[in-house]
Every structure is written in C-alpha cells, then in structure tokens.
Biopython code that builds the backbone (N, CA, C, O; Angstrom):
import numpy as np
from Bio.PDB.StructureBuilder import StructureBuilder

atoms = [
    (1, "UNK", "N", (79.254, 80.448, 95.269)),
    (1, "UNK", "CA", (80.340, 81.338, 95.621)),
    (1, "UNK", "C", (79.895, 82.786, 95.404)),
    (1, "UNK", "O", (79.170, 83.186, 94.494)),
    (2, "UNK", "N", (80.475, 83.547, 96.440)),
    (2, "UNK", "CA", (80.369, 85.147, 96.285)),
    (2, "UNK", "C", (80.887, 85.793, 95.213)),
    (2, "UNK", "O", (82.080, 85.555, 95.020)),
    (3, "UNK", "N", (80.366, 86.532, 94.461)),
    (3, "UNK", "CA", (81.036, 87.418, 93.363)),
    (3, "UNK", "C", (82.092, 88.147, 94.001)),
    (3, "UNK", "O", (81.680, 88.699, 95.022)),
    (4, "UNK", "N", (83.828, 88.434, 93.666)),
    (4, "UNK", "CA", (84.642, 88.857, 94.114)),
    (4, "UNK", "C", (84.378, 90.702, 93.483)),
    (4, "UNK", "O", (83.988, 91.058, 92.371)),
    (5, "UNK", "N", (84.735, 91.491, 94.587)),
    (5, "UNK", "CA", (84.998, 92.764, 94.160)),
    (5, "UNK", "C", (85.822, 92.648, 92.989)),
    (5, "UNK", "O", (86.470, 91.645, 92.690)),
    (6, "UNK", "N", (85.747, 94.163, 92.074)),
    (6, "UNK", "CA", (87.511, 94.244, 91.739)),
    (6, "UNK", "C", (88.737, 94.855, 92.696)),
    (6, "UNK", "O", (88.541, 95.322, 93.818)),
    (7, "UNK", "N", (90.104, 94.758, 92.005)),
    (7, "UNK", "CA", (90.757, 94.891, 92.815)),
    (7, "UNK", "C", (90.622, 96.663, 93.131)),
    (7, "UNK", "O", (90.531, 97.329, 92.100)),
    (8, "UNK", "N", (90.604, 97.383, 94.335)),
    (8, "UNK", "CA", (90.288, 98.738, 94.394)),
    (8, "UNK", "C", (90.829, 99.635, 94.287)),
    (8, "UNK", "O", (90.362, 100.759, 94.472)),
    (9, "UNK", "N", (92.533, 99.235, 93.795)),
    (9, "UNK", "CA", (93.336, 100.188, 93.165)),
    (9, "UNK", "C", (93.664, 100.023, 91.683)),
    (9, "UNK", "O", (93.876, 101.002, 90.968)),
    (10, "UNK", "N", (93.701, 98.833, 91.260)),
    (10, "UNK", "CA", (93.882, 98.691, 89.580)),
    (10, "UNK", "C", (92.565, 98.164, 88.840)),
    (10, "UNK", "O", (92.695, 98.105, 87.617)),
    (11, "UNK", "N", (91.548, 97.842, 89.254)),
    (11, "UNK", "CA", (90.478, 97.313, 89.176)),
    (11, "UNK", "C", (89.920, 96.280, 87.988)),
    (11, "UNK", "O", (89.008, 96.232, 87.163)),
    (12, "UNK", "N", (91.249, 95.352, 88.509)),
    (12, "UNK", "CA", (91.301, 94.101, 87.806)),
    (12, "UNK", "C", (90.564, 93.022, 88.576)),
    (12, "UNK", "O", (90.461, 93.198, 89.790)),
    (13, "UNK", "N", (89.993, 91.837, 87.995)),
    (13, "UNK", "CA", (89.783, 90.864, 88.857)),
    (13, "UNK", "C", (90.779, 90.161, 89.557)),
    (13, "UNK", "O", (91.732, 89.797, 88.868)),
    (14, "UNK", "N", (90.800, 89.875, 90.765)),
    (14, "UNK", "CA", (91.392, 88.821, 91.561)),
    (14, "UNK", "C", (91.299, 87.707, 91.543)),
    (14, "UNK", "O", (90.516, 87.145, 90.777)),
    (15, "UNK", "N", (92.180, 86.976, 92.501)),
    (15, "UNK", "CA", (92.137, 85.730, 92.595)),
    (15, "UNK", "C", (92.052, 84.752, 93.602)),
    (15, "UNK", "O", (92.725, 84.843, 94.628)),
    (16, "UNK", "N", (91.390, 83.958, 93.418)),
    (16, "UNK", "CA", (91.352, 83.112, 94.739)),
    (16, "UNK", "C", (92.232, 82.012, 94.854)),
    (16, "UNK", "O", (92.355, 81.156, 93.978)),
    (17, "UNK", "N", (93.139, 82.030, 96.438)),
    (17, "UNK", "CA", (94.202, 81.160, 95.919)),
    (17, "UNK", "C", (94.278, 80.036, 97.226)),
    (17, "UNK", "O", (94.256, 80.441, 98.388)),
    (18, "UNK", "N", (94.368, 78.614, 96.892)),
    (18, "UNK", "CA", (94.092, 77.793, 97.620)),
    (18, "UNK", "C", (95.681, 77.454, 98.105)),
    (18, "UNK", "O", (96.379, 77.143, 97.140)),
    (19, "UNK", "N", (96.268, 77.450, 99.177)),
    (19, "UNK", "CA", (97.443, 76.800, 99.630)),
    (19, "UNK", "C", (97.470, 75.421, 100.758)),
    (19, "UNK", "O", (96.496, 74.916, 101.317)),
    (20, "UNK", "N", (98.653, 75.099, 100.848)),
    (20, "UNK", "CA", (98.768, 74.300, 101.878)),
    (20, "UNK", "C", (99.595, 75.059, 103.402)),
    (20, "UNK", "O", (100.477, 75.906, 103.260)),
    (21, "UNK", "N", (99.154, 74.607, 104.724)),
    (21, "UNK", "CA", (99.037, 74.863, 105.672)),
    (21, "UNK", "C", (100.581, 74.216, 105.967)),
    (21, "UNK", "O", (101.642, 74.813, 106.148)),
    (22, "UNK", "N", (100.445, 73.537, 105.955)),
    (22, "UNK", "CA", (101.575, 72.166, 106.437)),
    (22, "UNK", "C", (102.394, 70.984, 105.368)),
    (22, "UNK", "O", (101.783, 70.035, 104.876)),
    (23, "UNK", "N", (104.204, 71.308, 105.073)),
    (23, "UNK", "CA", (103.993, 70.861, 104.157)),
    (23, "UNK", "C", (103.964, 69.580, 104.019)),
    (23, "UNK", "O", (104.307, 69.085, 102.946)),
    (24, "UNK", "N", (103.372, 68.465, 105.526)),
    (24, "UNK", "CA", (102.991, 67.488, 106.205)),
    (24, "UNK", "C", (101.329, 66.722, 105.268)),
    (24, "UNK", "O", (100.931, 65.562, 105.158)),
    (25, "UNK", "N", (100.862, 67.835, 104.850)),
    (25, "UNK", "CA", (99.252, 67.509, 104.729)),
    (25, "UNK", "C", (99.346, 68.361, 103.525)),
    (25, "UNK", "O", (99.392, 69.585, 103.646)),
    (26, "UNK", "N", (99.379, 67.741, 102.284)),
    (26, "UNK", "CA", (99.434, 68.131, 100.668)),
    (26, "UNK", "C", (97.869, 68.594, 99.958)),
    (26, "UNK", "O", (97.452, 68.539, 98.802)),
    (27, "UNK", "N", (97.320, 69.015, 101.114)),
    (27, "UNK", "CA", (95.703, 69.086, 100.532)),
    (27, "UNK", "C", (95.676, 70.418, 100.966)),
    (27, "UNK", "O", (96.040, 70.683, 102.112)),
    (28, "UNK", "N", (95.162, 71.581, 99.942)),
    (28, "UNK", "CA", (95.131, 72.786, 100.291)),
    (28, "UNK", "C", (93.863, 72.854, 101.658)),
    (28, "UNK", "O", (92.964, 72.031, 101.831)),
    (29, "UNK", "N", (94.172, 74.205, 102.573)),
    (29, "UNK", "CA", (93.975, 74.018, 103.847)),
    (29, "UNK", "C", (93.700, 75.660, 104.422)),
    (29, "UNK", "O", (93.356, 76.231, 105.457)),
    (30, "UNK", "N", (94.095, 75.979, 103.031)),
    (30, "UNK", "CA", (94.059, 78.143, 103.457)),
    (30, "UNK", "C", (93.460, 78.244, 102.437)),
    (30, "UNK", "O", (93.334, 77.321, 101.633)),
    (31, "UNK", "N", (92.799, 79.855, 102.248)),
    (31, "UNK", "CA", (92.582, 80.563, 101.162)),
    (31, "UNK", "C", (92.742, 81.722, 101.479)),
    (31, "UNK", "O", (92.697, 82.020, 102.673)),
    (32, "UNK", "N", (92.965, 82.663, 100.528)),
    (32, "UNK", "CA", (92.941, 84.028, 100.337)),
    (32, "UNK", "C", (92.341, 84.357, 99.029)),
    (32, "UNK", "O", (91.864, 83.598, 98.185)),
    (33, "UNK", "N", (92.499, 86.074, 99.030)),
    (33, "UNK", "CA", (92.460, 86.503, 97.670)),
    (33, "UNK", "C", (93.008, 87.554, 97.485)),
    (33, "UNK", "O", (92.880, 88.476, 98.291)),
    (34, "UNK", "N", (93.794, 87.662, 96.305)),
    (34, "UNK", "CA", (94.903, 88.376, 95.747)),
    (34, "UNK", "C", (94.739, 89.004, 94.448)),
    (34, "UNK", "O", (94.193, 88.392, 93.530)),
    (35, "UNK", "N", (95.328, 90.592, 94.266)),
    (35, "UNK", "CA", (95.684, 90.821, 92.798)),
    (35, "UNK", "C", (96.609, 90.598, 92.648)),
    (35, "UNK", "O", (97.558, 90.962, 93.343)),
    (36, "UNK", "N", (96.642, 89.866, 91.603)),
    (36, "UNK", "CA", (98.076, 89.313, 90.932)),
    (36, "UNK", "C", (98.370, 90.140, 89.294)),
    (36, "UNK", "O", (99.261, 90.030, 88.452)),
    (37, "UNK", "N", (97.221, 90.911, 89.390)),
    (37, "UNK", "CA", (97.847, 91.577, 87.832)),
    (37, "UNK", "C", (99.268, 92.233, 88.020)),
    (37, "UNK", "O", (99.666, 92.618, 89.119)),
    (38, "UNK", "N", (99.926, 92.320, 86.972)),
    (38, "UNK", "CA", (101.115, 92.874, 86.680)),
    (38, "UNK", "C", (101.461, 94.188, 86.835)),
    (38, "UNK", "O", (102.562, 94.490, 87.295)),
    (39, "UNK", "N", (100.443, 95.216, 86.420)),
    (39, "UNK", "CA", (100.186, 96.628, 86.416)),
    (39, "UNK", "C", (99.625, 96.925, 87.567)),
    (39, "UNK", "O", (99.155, 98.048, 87.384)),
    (40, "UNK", "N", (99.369, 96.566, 88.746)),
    (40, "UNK", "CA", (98.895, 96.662, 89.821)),
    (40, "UNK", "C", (100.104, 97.180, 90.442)),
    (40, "UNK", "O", (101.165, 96.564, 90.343)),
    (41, "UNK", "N", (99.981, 98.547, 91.231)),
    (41, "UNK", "CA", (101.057, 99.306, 91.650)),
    (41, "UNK", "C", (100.583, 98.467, 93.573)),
    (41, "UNK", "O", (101.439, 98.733, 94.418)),
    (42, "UNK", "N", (99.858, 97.946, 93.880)),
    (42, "UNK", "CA", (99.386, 97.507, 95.134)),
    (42, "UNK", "C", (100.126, 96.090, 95.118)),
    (42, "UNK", "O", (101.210, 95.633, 95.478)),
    (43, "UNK", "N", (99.288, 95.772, 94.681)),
    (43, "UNK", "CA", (99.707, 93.874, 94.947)),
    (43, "UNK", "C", (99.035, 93.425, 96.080)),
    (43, "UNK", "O", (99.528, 92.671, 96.919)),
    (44, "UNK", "N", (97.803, 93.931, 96.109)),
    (44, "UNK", "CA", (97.253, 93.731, 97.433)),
    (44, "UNK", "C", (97.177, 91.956, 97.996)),
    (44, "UNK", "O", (97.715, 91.005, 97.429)),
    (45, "UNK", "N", (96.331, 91.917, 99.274)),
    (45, "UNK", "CA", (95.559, 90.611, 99.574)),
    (45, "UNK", "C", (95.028, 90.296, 101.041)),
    (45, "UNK", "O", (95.134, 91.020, 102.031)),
    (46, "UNK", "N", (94.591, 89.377, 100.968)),
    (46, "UNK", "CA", (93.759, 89.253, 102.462)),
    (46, "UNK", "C", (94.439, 88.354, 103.203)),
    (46, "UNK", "O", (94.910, 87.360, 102.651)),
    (47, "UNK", "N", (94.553, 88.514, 104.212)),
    (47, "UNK", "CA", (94.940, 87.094, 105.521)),
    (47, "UNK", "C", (94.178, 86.062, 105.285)),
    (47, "UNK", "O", (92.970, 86.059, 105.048)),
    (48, "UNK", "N", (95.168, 84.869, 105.381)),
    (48, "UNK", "CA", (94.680, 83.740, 105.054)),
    (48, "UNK", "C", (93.494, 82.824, 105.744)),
    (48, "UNK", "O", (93.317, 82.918, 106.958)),
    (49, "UNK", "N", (92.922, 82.196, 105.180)),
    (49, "UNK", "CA", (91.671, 81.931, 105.905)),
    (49, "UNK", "C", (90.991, 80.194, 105.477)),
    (49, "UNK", "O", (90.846, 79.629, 104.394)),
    (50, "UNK", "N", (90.712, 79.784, 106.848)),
    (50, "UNK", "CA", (90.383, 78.486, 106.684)),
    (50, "UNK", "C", (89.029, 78.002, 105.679)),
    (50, "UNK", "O", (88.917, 76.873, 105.202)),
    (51, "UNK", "N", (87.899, 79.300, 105.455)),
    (51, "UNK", "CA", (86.964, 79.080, 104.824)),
    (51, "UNK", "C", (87.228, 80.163, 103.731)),
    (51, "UNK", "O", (87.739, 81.270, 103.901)),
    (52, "UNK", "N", (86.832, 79.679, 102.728)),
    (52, "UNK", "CA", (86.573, 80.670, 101.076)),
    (52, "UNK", "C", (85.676, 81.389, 101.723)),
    (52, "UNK", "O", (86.300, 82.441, 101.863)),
    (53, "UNK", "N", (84.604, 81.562, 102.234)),
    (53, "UNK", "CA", (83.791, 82.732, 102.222)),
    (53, "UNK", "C", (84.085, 83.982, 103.284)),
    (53, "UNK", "O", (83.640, 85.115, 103.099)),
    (54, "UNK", "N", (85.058, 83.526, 104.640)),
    (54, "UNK", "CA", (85.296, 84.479, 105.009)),
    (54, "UNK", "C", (86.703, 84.918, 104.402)),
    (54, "UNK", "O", (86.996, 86.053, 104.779)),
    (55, "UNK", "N", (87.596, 84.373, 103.620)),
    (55, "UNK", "CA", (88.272, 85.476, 102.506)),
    (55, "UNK", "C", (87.832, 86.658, 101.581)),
    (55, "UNK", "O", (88.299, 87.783, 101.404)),
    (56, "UNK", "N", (86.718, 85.965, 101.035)),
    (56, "UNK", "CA", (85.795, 86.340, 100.033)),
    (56, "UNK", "C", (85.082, 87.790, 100.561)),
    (56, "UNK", "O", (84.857, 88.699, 99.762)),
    (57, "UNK", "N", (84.748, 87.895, 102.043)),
    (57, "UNK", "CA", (83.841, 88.602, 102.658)),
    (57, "UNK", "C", (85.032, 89.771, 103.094)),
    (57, "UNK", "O", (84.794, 90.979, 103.053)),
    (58, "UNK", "N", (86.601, 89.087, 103.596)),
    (58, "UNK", "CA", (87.453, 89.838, 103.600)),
    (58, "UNK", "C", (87.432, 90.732, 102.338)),
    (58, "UNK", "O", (86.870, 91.827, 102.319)),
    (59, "UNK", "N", (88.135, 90.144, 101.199)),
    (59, "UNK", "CA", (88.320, 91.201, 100.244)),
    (59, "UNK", "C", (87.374, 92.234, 99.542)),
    (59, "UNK", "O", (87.722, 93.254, 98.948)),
    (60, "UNK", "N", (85.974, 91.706, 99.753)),
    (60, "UNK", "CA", (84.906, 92.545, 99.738)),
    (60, "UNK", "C", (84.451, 93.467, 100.525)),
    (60, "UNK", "O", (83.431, 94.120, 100.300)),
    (61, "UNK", "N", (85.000, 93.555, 101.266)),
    (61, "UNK", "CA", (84.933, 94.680, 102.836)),
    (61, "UNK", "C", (85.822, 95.988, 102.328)),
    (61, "UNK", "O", (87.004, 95.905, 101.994)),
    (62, "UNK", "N", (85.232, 96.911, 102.330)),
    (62, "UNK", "CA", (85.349, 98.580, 101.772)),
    (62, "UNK", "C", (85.212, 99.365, 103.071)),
    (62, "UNK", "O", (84.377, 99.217, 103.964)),
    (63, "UNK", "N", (86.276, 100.285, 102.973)),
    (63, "UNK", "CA", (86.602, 100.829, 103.975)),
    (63, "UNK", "C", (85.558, 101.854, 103.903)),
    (63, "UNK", "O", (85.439, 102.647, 104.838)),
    (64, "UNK", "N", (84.646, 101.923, 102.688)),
    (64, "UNK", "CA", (83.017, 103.237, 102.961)),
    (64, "UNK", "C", (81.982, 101.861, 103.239)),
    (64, "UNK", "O", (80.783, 102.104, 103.375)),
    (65, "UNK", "N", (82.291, 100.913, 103.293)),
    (65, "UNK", "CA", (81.319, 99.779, 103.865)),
    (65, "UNK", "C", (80.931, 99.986, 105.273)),
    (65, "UNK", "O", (79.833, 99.753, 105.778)),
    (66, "UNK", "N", (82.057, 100.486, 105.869)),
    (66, "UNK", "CA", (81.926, 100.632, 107.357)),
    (66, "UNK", "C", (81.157, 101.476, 108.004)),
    (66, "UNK", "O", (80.754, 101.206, 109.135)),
    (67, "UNK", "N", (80.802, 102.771, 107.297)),
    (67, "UNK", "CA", (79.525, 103.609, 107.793)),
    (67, "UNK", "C", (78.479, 103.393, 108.271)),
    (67, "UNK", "O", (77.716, 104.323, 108.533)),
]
sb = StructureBuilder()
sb.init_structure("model")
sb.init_model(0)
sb.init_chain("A")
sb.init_seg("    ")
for serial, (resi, resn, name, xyz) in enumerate(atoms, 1):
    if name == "N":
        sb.init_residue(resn, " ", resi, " ")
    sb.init_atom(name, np.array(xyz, "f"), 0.0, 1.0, " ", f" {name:<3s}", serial, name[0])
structure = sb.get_structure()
C-alpha cells in the first residue's frame, strides 16, 4: 500500500474507508479516503473508488503536483 499524505489543511492522518456499494452485496465494494479528525475545520475526502490505489493516488494529488 501507498503511504497516505497528511490531511492538507489540519495535517492529521487520514483514513481509508471501505463501504458497501449495494445494500444487496454486504462485501465492501468502494473506497475512499477521509479526514475524520475532529479539529479539522475541512472534513475533507475523495470520490469513491472501486480500487484502493486509485483513492490513494486521489488523495495524494496536490494541487502544486500539477506543474
């Protein structure tokens, strides 16, 4: 697994969070990643995503990355 950024406004670690798609099929089926700290004036997170690594690659993507 990819080392997660911190979060880029409170710069806490995040989290990776596994859900279900369908509540038909009880086996998680999405991921994202989220700050969930408390003191986090953001509450950020990424669009959900069928593979951990393109979440992972989401929340690691910096808007000075893009240069």
């Amino acid at each position: 697994m990819t080392d997660l950024k911190p979060c880029p406004w409170c710069g806490k670690p995040p989290l990776l969070q596994w859900f279900t798609k369908e509540k038909s099929d009880p086996s998680p089926s999405l991921c994202l990643v989220a700050c969930d700290t408390d003191r986090c004036s953001v509450h950020c997170h990424t669009d959900a995503f069928e593979k951990e690594e393109e979440a992972i690659a989401a929340w690691n993507r910096r808007k000075a990355d893009e240069h």
